[in-house]
C-alpha positions in Angstrom: 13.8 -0.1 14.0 11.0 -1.5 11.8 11.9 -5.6 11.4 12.2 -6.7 8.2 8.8 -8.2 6.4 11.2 -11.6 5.4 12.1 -11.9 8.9 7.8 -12.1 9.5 5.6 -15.3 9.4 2.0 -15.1 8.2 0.2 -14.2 12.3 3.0 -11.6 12.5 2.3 -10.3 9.0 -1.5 -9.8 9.2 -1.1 -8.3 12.4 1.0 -5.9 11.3 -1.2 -5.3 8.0 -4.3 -5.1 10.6 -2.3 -2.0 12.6 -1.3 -0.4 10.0 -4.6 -0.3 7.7 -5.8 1.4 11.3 -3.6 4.1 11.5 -4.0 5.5 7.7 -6.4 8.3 6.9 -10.0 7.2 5.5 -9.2 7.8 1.8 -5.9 6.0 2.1 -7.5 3.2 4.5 -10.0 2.3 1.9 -7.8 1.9 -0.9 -5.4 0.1 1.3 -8.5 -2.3 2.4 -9.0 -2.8 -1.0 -5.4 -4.4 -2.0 -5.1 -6.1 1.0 -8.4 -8.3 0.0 -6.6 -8.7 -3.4 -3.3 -10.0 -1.8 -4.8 -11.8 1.0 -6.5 -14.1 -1.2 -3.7 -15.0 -3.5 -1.7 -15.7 -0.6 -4.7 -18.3 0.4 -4.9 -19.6 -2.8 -1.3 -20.2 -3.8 0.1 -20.1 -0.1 3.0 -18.0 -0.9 3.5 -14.6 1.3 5.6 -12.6 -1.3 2.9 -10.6 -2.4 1.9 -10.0 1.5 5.4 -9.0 2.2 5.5 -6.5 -0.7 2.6 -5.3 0.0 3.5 -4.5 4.1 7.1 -3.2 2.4 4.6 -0.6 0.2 2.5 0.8 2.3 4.9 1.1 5.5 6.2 3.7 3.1 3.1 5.6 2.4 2.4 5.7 5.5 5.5 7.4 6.6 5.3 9.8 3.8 1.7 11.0 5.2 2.9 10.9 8.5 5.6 13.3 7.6 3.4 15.3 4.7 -0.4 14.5 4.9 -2.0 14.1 2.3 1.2 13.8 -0.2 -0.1 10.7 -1.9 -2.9 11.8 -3.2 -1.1 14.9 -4.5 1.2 12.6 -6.2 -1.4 10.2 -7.8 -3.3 14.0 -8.4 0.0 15.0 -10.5 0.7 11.6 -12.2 -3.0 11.7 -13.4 -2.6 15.3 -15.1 1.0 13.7 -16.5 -0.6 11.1 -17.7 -3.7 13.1 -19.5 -1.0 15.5 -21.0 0.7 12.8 -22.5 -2.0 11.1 -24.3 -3.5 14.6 -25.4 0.3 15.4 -27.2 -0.3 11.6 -28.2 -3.5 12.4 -30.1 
């Protein structure tokens, strides 16, 4: 069973950030690289690791979706982005 990010101090959270950036697909790596810079240096700056936690909590999730269906999150953002377009078309 996956321990709970609460139940984590800061080592224990980067290292599981660290693994788990490593096991995600290129596209998916990069973007996760990406929000980890954003949160790591809020945490530095205000010292809190809520954003951290959240963001472990987030993408231990996409990762087990693509584990169990590659490549669904792109498809999703893929289908959220044509919502979205339809939207502000009918908007126009």
């Amino acid at each position: 069973m996956t321990r709970s990010t609460l139940d984590m101090d800061a080592d224990e959270l980067a290292a599981e950030l660290a693994a788990l950036g490593r096991a995600l697909p290129p596209l998916l790596r990069a973007e996760f690289e990406n929000e980890h810079d954003v949160v790591r240096r809020e945490a530095q700056r205000s010292g809190d690791l809520a954003s951290t936690r959240v963001l472990l909590a987030k993408w231990r999730g996409v990762a087990a979706a693509e584990q169990k269906e590659p490549g669904i999150s792109h498809r999703v953002l893929a289908e959220a982005a044509e919502l979205q377009a339809r939207d502000e078309q009918r908007q126009r």
